[in-house]
N, C-alpha and C positions, 0 to 999 in steps of 0.2 A: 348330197352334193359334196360333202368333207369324202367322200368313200372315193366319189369322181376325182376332186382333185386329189385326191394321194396316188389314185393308180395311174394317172398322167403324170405327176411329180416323177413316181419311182422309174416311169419307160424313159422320160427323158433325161432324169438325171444319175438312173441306174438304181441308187436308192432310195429307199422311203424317206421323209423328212426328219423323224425320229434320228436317225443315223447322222442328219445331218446337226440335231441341234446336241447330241450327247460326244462326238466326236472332233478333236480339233485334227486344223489341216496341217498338212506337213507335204515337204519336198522331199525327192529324192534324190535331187540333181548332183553330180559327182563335182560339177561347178563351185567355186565361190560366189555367195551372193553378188559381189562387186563384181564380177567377170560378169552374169549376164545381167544385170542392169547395164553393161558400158554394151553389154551384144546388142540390147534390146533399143538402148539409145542411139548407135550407128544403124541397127537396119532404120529406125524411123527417120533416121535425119536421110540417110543415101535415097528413101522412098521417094520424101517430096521431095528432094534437090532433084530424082530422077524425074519426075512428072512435073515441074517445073521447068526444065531446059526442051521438055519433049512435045513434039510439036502438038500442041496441045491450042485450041480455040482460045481458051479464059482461063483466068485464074480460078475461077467457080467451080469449072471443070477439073481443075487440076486437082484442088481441094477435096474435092467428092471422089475419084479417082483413088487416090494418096491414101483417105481417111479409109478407104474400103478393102485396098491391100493393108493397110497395117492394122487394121483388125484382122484379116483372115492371117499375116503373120504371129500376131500376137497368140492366137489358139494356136497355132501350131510351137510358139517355141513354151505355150503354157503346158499343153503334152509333154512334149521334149522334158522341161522337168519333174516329169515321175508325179505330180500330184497324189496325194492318196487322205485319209483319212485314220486317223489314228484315235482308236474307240475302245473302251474298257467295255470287258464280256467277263460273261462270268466261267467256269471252269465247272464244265458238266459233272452233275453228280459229287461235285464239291461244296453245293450251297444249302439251304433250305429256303421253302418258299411258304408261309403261312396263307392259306385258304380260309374265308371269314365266311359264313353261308347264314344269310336271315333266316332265321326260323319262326317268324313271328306269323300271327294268324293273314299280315295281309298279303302275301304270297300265295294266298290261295283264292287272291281276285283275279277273275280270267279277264282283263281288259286288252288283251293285244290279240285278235284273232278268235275271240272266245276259248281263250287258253292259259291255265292256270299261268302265274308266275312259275312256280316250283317247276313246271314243267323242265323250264330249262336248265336247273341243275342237276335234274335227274339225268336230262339228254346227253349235258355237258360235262358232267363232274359223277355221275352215278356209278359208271364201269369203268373198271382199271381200262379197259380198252376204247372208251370213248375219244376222239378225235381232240378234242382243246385238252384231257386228263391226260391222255397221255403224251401229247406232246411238251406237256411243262414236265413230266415227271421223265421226260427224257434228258431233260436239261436240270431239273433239282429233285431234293426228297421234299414229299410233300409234306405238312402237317395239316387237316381241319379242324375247324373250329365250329361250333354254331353258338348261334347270338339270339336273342330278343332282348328280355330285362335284363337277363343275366348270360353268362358268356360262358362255352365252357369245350376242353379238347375232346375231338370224336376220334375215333378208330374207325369204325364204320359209316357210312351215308345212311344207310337204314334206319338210322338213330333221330334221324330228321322228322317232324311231326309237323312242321308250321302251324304248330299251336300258342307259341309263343303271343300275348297281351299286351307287350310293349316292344318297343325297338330303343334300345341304348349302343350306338354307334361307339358314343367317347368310350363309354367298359369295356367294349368290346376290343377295340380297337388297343386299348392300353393294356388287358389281358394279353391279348397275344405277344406286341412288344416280351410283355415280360416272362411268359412263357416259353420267348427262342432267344434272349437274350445271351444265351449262355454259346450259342451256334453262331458258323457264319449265317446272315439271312439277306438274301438276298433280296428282300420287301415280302410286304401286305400286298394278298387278292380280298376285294371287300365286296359281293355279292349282293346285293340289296338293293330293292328301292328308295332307300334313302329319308324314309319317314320316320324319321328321329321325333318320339314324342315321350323322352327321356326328360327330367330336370336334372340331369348331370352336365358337365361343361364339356362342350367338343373341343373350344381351343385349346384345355389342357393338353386334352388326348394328344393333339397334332402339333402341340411343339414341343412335347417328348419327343416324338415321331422326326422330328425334323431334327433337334440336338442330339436325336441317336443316328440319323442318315438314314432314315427304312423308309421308303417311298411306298406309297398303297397306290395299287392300281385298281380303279373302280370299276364296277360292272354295274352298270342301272338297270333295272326289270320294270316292266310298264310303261305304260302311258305318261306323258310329260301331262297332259289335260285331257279329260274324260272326255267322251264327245255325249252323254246323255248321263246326268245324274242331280240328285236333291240331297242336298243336307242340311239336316239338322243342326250348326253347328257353335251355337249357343244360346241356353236357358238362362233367364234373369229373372229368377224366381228366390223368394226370403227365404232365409232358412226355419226362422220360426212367424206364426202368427197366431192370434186369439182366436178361438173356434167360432163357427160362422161369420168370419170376417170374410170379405170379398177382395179373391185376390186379381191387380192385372197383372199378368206375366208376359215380360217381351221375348218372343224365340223370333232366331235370328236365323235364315235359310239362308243357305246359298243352292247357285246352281248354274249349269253347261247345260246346253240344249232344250230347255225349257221355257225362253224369251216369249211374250207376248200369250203365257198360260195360264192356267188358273188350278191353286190345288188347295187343299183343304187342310190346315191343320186340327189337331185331334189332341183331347185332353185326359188321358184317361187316368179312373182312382179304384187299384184294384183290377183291374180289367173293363168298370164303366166306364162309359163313355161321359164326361161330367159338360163340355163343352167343345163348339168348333167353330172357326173361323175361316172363311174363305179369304185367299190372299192372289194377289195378280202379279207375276215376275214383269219385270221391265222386259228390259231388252238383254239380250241372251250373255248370259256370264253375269249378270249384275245380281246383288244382293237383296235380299230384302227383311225388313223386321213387321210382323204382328203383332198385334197386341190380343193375348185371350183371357176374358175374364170367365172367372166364375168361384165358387165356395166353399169353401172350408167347411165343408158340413159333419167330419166327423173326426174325435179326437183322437189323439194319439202321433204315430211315427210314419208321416204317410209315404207312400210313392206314388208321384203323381208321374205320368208318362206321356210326353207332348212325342205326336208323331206325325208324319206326314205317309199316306198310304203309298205304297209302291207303285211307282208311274211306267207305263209299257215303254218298254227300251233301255230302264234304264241300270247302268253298270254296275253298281255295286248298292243292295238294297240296307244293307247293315246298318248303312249311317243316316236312316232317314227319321232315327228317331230319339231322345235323348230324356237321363229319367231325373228327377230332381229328388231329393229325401228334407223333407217339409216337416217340421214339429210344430201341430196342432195343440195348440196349452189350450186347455179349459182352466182358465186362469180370471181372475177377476182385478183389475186395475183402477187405482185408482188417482182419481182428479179432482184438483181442487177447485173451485170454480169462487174466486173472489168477486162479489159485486158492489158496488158503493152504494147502492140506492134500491129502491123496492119498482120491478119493475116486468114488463112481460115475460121479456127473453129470458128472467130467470125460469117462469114459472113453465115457459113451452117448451124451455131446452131438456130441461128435468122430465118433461113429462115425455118427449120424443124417445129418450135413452132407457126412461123405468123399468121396459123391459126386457133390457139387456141384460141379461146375467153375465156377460164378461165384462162389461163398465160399469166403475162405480163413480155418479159424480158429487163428490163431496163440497158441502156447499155455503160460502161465509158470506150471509147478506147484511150490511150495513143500514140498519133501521135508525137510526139515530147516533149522537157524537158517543161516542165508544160505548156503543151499544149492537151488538149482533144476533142474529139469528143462526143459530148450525143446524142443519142438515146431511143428516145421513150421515156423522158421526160414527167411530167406533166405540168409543169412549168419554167418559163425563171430561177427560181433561184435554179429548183433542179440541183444540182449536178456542180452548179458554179465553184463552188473554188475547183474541184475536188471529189477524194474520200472524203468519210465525217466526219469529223472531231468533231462529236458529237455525244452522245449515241441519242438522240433524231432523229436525222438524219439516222447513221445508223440503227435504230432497228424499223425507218416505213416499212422497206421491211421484206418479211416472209424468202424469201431466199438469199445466195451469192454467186458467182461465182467468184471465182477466179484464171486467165487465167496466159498469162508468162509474171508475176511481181515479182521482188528480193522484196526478203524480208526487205532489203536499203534504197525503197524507202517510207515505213509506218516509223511513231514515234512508240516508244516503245508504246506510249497512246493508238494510233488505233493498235496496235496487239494488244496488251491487249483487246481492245473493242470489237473486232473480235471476241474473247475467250469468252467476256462478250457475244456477241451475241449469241453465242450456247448454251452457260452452264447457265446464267441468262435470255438472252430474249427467247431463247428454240425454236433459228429459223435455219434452213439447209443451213449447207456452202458444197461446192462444189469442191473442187482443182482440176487443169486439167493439165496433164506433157508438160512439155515444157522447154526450154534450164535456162527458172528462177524459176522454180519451185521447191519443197522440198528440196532434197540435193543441188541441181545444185544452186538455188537460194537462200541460205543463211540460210534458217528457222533453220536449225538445230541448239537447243537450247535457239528456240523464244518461245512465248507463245504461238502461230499455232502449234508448233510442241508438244505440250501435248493434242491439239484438235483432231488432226490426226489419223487418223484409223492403220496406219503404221508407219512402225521403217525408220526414214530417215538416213540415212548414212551421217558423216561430208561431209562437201563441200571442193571442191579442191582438190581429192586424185584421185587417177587414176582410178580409178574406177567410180567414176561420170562424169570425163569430157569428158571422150573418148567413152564412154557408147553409143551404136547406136545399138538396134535389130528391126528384123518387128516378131510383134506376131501375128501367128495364135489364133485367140482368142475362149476360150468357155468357158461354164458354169457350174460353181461347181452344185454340187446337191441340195444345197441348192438356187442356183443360178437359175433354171430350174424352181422353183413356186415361184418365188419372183416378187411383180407387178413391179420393175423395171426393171425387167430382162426378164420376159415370152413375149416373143415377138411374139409369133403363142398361136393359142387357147388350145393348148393340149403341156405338158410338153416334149413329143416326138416331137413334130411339131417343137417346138420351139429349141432345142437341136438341130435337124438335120437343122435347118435355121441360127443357129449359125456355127454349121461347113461348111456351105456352104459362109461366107461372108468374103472378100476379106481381108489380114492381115494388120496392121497397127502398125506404128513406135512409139518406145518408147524411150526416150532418158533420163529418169530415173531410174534409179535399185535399184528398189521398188521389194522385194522377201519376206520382213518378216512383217507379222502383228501381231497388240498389243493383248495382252489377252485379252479375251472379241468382240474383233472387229471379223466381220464377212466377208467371202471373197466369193461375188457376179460372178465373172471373174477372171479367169484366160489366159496367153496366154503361149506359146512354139513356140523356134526358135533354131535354130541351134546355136551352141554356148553356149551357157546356160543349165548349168544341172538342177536346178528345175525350175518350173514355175514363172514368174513373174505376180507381184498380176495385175490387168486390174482394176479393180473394187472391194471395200470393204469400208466398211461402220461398224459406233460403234455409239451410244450412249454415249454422252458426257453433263452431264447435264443435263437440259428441254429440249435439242435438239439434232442434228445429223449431224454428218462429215462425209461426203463421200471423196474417194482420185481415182481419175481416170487417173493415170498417163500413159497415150499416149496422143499422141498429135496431132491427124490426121485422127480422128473419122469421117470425112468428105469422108474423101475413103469410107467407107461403101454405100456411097451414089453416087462419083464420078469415082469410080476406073471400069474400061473398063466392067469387068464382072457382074456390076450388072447391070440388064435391066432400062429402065427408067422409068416403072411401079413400079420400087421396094420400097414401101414405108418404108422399116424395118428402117433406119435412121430415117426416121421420128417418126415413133412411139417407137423407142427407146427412145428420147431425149424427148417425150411430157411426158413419163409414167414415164421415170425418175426425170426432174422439176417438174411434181404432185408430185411424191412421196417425192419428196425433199421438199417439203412445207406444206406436210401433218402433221397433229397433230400441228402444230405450236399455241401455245395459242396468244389469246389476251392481252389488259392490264388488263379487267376483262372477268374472265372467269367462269361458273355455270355448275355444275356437278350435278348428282343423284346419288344415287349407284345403283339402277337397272332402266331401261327404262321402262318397265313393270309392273306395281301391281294391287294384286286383289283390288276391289272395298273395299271402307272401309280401304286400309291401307293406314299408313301416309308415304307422302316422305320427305326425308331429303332433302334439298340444302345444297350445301357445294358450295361455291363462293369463287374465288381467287381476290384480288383488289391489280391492280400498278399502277402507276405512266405511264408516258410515255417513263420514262429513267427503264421500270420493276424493278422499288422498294415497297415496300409495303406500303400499306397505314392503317395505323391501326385508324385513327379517322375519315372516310368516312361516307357518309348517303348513306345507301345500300337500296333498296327496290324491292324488287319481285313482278312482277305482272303476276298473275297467270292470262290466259284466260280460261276457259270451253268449250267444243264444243257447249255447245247451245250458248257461246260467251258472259256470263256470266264475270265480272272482280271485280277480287280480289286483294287488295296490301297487301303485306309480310314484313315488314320491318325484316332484316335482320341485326343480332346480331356479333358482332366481340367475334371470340372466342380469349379469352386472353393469352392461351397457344402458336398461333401461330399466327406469323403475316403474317396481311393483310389475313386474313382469316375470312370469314363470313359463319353464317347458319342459318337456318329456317325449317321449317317443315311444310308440312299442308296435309290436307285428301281431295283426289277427291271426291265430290260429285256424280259426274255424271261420266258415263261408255262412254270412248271415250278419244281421245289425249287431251290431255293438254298443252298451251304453257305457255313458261315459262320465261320469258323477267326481265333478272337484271340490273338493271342500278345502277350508284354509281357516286357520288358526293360529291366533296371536296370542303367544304367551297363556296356553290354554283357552284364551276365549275366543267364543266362537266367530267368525267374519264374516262367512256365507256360503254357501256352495252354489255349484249351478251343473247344469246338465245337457249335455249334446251328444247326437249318433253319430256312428260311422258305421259305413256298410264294406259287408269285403263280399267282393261277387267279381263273377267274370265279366270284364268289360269289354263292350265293341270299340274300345280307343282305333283300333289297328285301320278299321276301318273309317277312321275320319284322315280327311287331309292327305287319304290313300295314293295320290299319285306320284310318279318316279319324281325326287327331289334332283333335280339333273343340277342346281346351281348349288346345292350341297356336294354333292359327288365331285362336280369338277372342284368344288374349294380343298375339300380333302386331296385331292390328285395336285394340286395346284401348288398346295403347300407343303407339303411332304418332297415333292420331284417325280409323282406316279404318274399315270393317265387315265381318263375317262374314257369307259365304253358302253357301249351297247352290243343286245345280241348280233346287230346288223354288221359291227367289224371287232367283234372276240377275238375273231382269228387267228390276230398279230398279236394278241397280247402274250406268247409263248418268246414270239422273237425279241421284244419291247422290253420285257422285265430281264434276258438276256442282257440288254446293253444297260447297264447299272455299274455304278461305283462303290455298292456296299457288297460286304461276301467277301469270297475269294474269288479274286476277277483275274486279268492277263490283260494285255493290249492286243489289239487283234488291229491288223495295219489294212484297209479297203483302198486302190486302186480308183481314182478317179479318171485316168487320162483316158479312158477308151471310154466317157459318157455319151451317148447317143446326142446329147445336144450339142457336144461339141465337132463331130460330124455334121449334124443339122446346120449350128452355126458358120461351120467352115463353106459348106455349098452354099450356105445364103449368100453369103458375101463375096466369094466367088462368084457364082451366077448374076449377083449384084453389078457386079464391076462389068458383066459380059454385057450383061443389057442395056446398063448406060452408055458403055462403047457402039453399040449396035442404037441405041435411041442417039444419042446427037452424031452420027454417022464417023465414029472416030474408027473404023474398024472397015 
């Protein structure tokens, strides 16, 4: 349609619209302005004075008459003065014109015609004698450029590989600027489809570009939107977890042409297949998220690979699948598990977990007034004098449990520390209902009670003491793919394994959760009109509060109907203490921002450093020691950034293609702090191929902002004439003629003719 209206615009007003918006108008008339404004105000007045005295039916008539000759006057004395256009051109073979060419891998997606991208720069720009090549290089000297990550000047096209792993537009774009700085330029040609999936900033680039006057004119390659494709186009998967834990992972599809389908995601470790899930798209162009569980079964640095099989039709197969780099710890965690009295749940919880080698549940049972039992101790002096009465004591465990203890018998100090443990050391507490727990046992309006995922009711009023129901228990929607909560392989399996399991007593009335907190379980009993919460969990700080207010979870295990094969108790309470102690940081702890980069880019570390009470350390000796897969070792020392504390970073560039490990250690004043340890992978990435289509409202922004224009292969054509009419370079006024425009012809017989047939319709003629 834009192709339609320019080539009617240029027949009937001679020229293209371009011409009209870079050129201002001007006269030629040999007149004074005031001489034909007084011509142009006598012929209108002598018109109607004329067609007013002439015999003439009405005034109506006169009017319409009048107004019809002094329009077709007015075109003829608007000829009469010389109109024309006066437009800045550049001065052939006096300018340069920089050529930008993507050379990145996704140019070599054949989405328009089943025909690479590249094609068209070979067609267009390949031979000195090609039609768009050489008609710019008849009007400037050329320069090219090609781009992906990195940007850089060619002499030859042959040099072209669209092998390129990334697209950075702004580098690109700001190399060249400074590359022709030194010459007249007469603008940027920018070649690309416009899949900018650079982290450098494009508005710098383009308000250089604009403070220096170099207009880019843009050429878009591809598809605006695929007409059949699947992608992959984000993993939400942990970076680490304890070995056989059960992971869910949400991968996120999108997709064009596939509405109302059905396709199968795939989990692979290694090249096995470990898990898959069937997913069903909406309606065509909508998104969709799955959830795939399955297991951690073996240790170490894994790559797990979610993909989705290649679908008949569709355009680009590259991005149907997306890999994760997953650290499997054979690590052993441990948990405290505080209980105030002697009771089941201690002795079923302990016995569900025993054979867990990656949890350890350490365990402080109150037998009598300051009297304890320890359990599964490391040492004759942990847990002596009791609970622990020091941030250093309580925050060596990653988790806490805590069973039926009033809130009476902690100092204000340890609940406070308690609070510290979640929100500062960023480690999982646990609460479990029973006759001293939340309302019943005092919290309300302790500092647990802002921990807590739920609203506790004051203690003492009738409604907490006399409180006794059994719930039926089952699982919210949310509850059904949650790894603490999916207890069968499939979210149906697991749903129907929860209605089937035997109910259990609650003896706190627990029914309202906090904003933001999430609710895991629910249960229903007779007597009670809404649900009471079972299970729900928030985010509290670096860490997490779960509230499980029953008190008899051991039914699940013991009560008459369930078989004695029935391991669901068990594997509740293992996937639940993992999940409770997941994410939990160290006292130094080293991040990346992606797990993955192409060969050649650099990574950031960003390192957290505390103490052993988690405080910050801001004057530490940090040091990175990067390993290579050929086993290669490099040290990093690491920079405390000043803006935040106990915060450290570093950067360095993989060499070599293959994982990387990444080992920080830090040190105060000689002693030691902690170390920790993270991969990074440098491999060839399929980036190019996600998000692959022509970015057309990027392309026009860049032409927008600069003074360029946007094109496609469908009108290239002009863009030889177009970059012509520019005000940077060495340019000249070039003077265009408008009085002899076809419309103004057109217009003049309208109006003439006009007048004839109104004369001839009301019979003045």
């Amino acid at each position: 349609m834009a192709a339609i209206f320019e080539s009617v615009f240029a027949f009937l007003f001679k020229y293209r619209p371009l011409v009209f918006e870079r050129g201002d108008l001007a006269f030629a008339t040999p007149w004074p302005t005031w001489v034909l404004l007084l011509g142009i105000a006598i012929a209108v007045g002598l018109t109607f004075v004329t067609y007013t005295r002439a015999a003439i039916r009405g005034r109506r008539d006169a009017v319409i008459l009048a107004t019809l000759r002094v329009l077709a006057l007015g075109l003829l004395l608007f000829s009469l003065t010389r109109p024309s256009l006066l437009i800045p051109t550049v001065v052939p073979q006096r300018n340069f014109l920089g050529i930008l060419i993507d050379d990145s891998r996704s140019m070599q997606i054949a989405d328009r015609d089943e025909v690479p991208r590249d094609r068209f720069v070979a067609e267009a720009f390949g031979a000195p004698d090609s039609t768009l090549r050489a008609a710019l290089a008849e009007r400037f000297l050329l320069r090219f450029f090609r781009f992906s990550g990195a940007a850089e000047r060619i002499d030859d096209l042959s040099q072209l590989s669209a092998a390129g792993g990334r697209t950075d537009l702004g580098q690109a774009l700001d190399l060249a600027r400074r590359e022709l700085a030194a010459v007249p330029l007469a603008g940027l040609v920018l070649v690309t489809d416009g899949a900018d999936n650079s982290e450098s900033s494009l508005t710098e680039a383009l308000l250089s570009l604009e403070a220096n006057s170099v207009p880019v004119y843009t050429v878009g390659l591809g598809q605006e939107r695929f007409a059949r494709d699947i992608q992959v186009s984000r993993v939400e998967a942990p970076r680490r977890v304890l070995l056989g834990s059960t992971l869910v992972v949400d991968v996120v599809l999108e997709q064009v042409g596939f509405g109302r389908q059905t396709v199968e995601v795939q989990v692979e470790d290694d090249g096995r297949i470990v898990a898959s899930e069937e997913v069903r798209f909406a309606a065509d162009g909508e998104s969709a998220t799955v959830r795939v569980q399955f297991t951690a079964a073996e240790s170490g640095v894994r790559r797990f690979r979610f993909r989705v099989p290649a679908q008949a039709g569709e355009q680009v197969e590259r991005n149907n699948e997306q890999e994760a780099l997953i650290v499997v710890e054979d690590a052993r965690e441990r948990i405290l598990y505080f209980e105030g009295e002697p009771r089941f749940e201690v002795k079923f919880l302990r016995r569900a977990v025993s054979d867990d080698e990656n949890v350890q549940v350490v365990t402080l049972l109150r037998t009598a007034e300051n009297k304890f039992l320890r359990l599964d101790v490391e040492s004759a002096e942990e847990l002596a004098a009791g609970f622990p009465r020091t941030r250093e004591e309580l925050f060596a465990y990653r988790g806490l449990i805590l069973g039926s203890v009033e809130a009476s018998f902690f100092t204000h100090d340890q609940l406070r520390m308690i609070e510290e443990f979640v929100g500062q050391r960023g480690g999982g507490l646990l609460v479990l209902g029973s006759r001293h727990s939340f309302g019943r046992g005092g919290y309300s309006g302790t500092p647990l009670a802002d921990v807590l995922p739920v609203v506790l009711p004051a203690a003492g009023g009738p409604s907490t003491e006399s409180f006794y129901v059994e719930l039926q228990v089952e699982p919210t929607r949310f509850g059904l793919t949650h790894p603490a909560t999916r207890i069968a392989d499939s979210a149906e399996e697991s749903a129907e394994r929860w209605r089937g399991m035997p109910p259990v007593s609650a003896v706190n009335p627990i029914f309202e959760v906090k904003p933001g907190a999430s609710t895991l379980l629910t249960g229903n009993a007779a007597g009670i009109e809404d649900p009471a919460v079972v299970l729900a969990y928030q985010r509290y700080g670096r860490g997490k509060a779960l509230a499980l207010p029953v008190q008899d979870s051991w039914m699940w295990q013991m009560h008459a109907d369930v078989p004695l094969d029935d391991m669901t108790h068990e594997v509740f309470w293992r996937q639940m203490l993992r999940w409770l102690v997941s994410y939990v940081p160290d006292p130094v702890s080293v991040t990346t921002a992606r797990d993955r980069v192409g060969p050649g880019e650099p990574v950031t570390l960003t390192a957290e450093v505390e103490d052993q009470t988690y405080l910050s350390v801001n004057n530490a000796e940090v040091v990175a020691r990067v390993t290579a897969p050929s086993g290669a070792l490099s040290e990093i020392p690491m920079e405390w950034a000043v803006d935040a504390d106990g915060e450290y970073s570093a950067s360095f560039v993989p060499e070599e293609r293959g994982t990387h490990k990444i080992n920080v250690v830090a040190l105060e004043d000689g002693e030691f702090l902690g170390e920790h340890t993270t991969y990074v992978s440098a491999e060839e990435l399929p980036t190019e191929y996600f998000d692959a289509e022509m970015r057309a409202p990027t392309l026009q922004r860049i032409a927008d902002e600069t003074g360029g224009r946007f094109y496609t292969p469908a009108n290239v054509a002009t863009l030889p004439e177009d970059v012509s009419f520019t005000e940077s370079g060495t340019t000249v006024i070039e003077e265009r003629e408008l009085w002899d425009m076809p419309v103004i012809f057109l217009l003049l017989l309208a109006f003439v003719g006009s007048e004839w047939a109104y004369r001839k319709y009301r019979g003045l003629v």
